[in-house]
DRENFIPA-678026 format. One record per residue: residue number from 1; residue in one letter; chain; x, y, z of N, C-alpha, C in turn. Coordinates in nm, 2 decimals. Layout:
BEGIN
{NUM; a; A; {X; Y; Z}; {X; Y; Z}; {X; Y; Z}};
...
This chain:
BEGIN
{1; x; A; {-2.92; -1.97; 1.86}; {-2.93; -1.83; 1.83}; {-2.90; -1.80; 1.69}};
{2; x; A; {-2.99; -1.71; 1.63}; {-2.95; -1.68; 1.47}; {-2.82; -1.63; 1.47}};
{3; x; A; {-2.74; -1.66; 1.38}; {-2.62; -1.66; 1.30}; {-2.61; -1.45; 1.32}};
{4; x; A; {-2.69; -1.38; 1.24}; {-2.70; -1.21; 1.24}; {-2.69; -1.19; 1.40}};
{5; x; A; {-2.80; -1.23; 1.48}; {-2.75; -1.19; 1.63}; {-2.61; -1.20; 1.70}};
{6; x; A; {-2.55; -1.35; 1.65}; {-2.41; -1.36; 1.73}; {-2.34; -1.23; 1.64}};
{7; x; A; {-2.35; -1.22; 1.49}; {-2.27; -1.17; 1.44}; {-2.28; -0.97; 1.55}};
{8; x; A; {-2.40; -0.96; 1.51}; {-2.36; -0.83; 1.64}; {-2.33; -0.84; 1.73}};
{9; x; A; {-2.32; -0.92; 1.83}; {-2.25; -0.94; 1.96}; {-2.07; -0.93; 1.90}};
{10; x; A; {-2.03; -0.98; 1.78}; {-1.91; -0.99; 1.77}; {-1.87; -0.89; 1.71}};
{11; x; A; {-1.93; -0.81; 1.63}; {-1.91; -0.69; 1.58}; {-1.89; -0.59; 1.70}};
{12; x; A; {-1.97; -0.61; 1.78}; {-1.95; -0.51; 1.90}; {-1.79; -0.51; 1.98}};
{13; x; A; {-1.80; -0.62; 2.00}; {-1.63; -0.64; 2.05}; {-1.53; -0.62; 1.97}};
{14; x; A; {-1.54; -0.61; 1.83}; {-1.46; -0.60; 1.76}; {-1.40; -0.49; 1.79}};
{15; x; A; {-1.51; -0.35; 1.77}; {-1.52; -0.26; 1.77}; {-1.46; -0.20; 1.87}};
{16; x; A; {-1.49; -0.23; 1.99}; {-1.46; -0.23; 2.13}; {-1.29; -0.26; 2.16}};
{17; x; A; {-1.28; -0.36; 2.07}; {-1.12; -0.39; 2.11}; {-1.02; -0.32; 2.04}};
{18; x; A; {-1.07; -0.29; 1.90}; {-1.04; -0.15; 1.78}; {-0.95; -0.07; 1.88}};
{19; x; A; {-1.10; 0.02; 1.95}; {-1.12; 0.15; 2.02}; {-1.04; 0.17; 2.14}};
{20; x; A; {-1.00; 0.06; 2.22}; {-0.93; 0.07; 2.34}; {-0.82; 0.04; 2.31}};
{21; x; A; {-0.77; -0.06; 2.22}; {-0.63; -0.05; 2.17}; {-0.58; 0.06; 2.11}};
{22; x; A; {-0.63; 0.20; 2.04}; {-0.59; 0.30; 1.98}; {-0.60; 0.41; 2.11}};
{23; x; A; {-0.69; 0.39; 2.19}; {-0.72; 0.45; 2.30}; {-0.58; 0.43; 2.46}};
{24; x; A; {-0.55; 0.33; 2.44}; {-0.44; 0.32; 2.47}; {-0.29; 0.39; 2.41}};
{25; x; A; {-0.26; 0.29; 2.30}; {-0.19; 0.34; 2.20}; {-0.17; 0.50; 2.17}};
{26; x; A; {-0.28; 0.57; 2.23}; {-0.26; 0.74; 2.18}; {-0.26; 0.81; 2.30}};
{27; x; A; {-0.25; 0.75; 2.40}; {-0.26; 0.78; 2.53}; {-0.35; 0.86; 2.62}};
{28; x; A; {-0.48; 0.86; 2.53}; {-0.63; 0.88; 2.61}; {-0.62; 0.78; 2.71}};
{29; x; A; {-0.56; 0.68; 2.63}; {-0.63; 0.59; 2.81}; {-0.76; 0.49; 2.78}};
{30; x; A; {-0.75; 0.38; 2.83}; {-0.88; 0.28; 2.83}; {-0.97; 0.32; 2.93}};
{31; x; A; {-0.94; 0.38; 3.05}; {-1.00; 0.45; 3.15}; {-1.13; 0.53; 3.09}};
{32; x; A; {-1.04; 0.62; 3.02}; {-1.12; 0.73; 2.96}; {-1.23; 0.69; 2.85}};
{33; x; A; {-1.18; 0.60; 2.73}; {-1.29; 0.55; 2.65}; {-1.39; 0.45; 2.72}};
{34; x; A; {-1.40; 0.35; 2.81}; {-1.43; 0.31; 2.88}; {-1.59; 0.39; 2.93}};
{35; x; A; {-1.51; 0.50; 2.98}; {-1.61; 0.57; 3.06}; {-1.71; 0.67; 2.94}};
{36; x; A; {-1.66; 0.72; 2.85}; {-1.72; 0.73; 2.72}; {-1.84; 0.64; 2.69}};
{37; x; A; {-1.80; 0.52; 2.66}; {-1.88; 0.42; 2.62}; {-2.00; 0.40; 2.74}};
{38; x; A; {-1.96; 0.40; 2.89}; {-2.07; 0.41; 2.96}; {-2.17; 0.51; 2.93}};
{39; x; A; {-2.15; 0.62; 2.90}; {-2.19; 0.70; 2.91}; {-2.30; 0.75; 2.75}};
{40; x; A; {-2.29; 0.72; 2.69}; {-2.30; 0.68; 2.53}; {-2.40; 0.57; 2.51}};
{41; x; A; {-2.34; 0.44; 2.51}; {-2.39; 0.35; 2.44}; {-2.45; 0.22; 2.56}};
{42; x; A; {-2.62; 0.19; 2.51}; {-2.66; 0.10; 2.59}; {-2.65; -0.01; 2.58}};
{43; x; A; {-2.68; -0.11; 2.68}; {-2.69; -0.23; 2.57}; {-2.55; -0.31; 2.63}};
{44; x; A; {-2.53; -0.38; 2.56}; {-2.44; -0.50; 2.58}; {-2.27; -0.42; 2.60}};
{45; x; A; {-2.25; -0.29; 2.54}; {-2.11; -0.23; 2.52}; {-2.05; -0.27; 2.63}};
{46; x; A; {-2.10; -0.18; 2.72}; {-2.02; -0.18; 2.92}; {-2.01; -0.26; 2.94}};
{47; x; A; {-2.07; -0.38; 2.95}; {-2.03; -0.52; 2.98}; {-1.90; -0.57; 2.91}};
{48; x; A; {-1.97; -0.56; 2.79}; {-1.85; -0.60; 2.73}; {-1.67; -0.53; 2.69}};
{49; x; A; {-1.70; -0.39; 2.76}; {-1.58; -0.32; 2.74}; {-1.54; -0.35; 2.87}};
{50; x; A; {-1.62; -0.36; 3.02}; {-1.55; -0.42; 3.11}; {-1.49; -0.59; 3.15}};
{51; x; A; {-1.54; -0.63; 3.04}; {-1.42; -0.81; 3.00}; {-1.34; -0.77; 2.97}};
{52; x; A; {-1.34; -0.67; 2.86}; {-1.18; -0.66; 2.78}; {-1.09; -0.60; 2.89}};
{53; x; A; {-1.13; -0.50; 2.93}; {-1.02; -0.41; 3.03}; {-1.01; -0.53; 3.15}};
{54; x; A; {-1.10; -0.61; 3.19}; {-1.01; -0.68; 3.28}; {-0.98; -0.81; 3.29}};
{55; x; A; {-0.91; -0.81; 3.13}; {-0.84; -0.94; 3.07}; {-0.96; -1.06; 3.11}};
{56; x; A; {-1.05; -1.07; 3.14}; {-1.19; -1.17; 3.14}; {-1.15; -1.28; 2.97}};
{57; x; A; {-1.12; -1.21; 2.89}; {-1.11; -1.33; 2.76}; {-0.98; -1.37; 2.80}};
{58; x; A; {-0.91; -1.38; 2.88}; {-0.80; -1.49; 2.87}; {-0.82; -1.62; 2.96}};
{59; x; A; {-0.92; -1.62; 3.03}; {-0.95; -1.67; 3.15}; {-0.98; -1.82; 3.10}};
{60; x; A; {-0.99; -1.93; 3.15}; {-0.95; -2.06; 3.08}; {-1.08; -2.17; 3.09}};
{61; x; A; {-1.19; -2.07; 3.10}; {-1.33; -2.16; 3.04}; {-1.41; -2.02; 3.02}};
{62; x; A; {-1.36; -2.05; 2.82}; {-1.41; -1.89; 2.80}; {-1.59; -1.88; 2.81}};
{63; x; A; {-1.66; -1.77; 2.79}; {-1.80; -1.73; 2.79}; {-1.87; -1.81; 2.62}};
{64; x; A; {-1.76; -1.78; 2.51}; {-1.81; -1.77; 2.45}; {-1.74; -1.85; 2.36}};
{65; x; A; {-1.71; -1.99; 2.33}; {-1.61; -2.04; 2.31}; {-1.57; -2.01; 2.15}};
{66; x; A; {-1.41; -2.04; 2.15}; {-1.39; -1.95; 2.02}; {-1.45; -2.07; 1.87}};
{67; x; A; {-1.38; -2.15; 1.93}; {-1.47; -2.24; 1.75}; {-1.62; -2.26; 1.73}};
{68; x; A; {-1.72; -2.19; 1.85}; {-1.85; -2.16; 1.83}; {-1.82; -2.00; 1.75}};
{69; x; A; {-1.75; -1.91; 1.79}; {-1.73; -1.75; 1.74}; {-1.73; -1.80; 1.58}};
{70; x; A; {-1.63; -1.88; 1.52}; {-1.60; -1.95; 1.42}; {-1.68; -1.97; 1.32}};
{71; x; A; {-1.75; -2.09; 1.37}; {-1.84; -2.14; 1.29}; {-1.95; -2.03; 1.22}};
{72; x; A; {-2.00; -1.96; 1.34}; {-2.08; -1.85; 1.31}; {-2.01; -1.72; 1.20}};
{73; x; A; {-1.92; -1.70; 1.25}; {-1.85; -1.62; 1.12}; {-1.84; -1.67; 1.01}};
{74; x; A; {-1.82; -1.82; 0.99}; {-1.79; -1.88; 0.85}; {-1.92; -1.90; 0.81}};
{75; x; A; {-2.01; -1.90; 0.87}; {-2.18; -1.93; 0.81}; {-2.17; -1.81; 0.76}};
{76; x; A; {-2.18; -1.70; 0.85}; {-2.25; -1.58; 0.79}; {-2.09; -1.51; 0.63}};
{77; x; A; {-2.01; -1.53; 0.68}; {-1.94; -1.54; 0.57}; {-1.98; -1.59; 0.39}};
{78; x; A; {-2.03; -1.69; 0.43}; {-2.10; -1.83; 0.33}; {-2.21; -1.74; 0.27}};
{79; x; A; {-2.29; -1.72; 0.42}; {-2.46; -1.61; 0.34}; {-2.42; -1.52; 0.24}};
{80; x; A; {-2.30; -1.44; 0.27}; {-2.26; -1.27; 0.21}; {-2.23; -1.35; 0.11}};
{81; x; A; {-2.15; -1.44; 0.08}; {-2.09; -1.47; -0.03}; {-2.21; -1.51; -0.15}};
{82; x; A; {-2.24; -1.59; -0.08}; {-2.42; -1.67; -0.18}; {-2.53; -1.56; -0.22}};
{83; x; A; {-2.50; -1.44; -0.11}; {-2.57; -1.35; -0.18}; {-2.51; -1.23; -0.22}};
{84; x; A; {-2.42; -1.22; -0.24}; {-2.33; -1.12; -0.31}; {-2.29; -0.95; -0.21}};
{85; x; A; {-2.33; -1.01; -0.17}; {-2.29; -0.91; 0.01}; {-2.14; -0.87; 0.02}};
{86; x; A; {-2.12; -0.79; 0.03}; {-1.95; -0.78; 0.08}; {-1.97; -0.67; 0.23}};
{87; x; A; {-1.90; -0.79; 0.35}; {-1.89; -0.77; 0.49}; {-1.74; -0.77; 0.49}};
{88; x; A; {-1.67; -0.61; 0.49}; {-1.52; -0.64; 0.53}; {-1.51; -0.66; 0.64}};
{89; x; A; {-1.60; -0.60; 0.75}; {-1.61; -0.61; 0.88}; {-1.59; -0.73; 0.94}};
{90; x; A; {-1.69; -0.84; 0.88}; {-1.68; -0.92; 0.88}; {-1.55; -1.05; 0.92}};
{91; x; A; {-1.51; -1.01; 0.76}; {-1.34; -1.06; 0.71}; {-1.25; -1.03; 0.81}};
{92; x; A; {-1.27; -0.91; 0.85}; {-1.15; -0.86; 0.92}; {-1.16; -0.95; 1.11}};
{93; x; A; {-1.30; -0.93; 1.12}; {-1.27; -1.03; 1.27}; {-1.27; -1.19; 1.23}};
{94; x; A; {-1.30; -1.25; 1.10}; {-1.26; -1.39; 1.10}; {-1.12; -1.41; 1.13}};
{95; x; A; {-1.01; -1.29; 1.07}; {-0.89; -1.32; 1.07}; {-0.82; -1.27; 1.23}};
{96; x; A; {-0.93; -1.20; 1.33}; {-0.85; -1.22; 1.43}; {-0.93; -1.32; 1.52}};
{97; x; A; {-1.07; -1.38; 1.46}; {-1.06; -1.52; 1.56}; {-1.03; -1.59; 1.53}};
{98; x; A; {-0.94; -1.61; 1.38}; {-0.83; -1.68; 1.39}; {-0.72; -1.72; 1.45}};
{99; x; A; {-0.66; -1.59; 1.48}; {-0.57; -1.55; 1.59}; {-0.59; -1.56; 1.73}};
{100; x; A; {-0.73; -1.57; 1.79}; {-0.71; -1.64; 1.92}; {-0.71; -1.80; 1.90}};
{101; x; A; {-0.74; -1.84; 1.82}; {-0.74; -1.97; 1.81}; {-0.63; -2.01; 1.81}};
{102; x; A; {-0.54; -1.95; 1.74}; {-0.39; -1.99; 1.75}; {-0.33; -1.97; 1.86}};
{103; x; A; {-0.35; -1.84; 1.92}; {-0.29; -1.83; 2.07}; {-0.36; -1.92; 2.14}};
{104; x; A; {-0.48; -1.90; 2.12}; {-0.55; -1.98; 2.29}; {-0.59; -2.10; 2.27}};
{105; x; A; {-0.60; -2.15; 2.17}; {-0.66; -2.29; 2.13}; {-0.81; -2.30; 2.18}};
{106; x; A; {-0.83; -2.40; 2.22}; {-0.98; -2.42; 2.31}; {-1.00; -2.37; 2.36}};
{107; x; A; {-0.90; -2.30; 2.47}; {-0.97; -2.18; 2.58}; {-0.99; -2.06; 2.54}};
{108; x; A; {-1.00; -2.04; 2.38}; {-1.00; -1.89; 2.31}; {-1.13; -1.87; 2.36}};
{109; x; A; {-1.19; -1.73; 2.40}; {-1.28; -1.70; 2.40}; {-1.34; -1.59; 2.28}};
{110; x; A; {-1.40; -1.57; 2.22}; {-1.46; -1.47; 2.14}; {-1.41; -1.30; 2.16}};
{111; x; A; {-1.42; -1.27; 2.26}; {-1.40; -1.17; 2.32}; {-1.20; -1.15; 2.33}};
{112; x; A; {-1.16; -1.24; 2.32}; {-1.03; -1.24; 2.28}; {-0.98; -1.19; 2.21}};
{113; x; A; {-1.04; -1.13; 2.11}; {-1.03; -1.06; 1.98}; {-0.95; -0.94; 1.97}};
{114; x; A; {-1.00; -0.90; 2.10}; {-0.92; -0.80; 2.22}; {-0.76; -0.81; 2.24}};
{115; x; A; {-0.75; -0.91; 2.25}; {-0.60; -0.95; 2.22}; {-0.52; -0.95; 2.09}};
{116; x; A; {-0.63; -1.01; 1.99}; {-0.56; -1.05; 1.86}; {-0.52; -0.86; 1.81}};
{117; x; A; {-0.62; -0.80; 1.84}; {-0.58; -0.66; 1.82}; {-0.48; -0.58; 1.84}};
{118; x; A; {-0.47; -0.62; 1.98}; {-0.36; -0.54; 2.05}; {-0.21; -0.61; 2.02}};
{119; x; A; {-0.19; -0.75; 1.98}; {-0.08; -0.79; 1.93}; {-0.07; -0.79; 1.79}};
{120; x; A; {-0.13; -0.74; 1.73}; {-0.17; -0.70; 1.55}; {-0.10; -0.53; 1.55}};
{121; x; A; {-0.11; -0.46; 1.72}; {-0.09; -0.32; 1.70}; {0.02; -0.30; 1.77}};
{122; x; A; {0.15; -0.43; 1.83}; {0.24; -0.42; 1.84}; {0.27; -0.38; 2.05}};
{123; x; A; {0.14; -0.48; 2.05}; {0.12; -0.46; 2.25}; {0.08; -0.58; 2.30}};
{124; x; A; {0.12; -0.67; 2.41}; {0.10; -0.78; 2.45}; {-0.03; -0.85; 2.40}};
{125; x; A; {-0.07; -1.01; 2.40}; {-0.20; -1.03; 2.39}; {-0.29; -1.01; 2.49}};
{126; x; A; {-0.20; -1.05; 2.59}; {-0.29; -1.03; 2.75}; {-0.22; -0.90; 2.83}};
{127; x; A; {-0.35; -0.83; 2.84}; {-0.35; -0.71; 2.90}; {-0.34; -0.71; 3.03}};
{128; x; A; {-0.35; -0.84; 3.09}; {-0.38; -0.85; 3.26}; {-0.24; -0.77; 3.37}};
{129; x; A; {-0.16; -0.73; 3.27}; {-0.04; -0.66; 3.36}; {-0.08; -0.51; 3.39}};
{130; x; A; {-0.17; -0.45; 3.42}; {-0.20; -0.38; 3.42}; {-0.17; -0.19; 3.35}};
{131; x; A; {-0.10; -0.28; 3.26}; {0.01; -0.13; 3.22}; {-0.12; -0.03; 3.10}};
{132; x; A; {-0.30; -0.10; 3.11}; {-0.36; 0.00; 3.00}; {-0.44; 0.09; 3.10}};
């Protein structure tokens, strides 16, 4: 798969994990953004906002394994750089799949990022207690 494709699949989740952790956090509720996003956006979102809400990236043979997420970020990282591109977006999710990597090691999934967010914003990594 080209390098730009995964990169939107991972920007998506990023985004996604952003949105439901402040969604939580402010007390709309993941319920509520959730149902937003159904209703809104086509495409890969709903799938993917329904992994995060039910803890699916902690699960221990991830979809999308995290040092594949990795590599692909540091390539396209490499591109911006060689071509004088500045992706903070970018930056900012290498440093939280860094952070599943540290938590989850091999079983990090991409989609975990979900985690790295929500313990960056002072809330468990794994959501599976059902308290969002």
């Amino acid at each position: 798969m080209c390098p730009l494709t995964d990169w939107t699949q991972i920007a998506k989740v990023e985004q996604l994990a952003e949105s439901h952790t402040l969604a939580e956090k402010t007390g709309l509720g993941t319920n509520n953004l959730h149902k937003f996003v159904e209703q809104m956006f086509s495409g890969p979102y709903t799938p993917y906002s329904n992994r995060l809400l039910a803890g699916d990236y902690m699960r221990d043979d991830p979809l999308f394994q995290i040092d594949l997420a990795l590599k692909d970020c540091r390539h396209m990282l490499h591109l911006a750089e060689s071509t004088g591109t500045v992706m903070g977006n970018l930056q900012v999710v290498m440093q939280h799949l860094e952070a599943v990597k540290a938590e989850r090691g091999e079983k990090g999934d991409f989609a975990a990022v979900y985690g790295a967010v929500r313990k960056e914003s002072g809330l468990p990594f794994d959501n599976r207690d059902g308290s969002a």
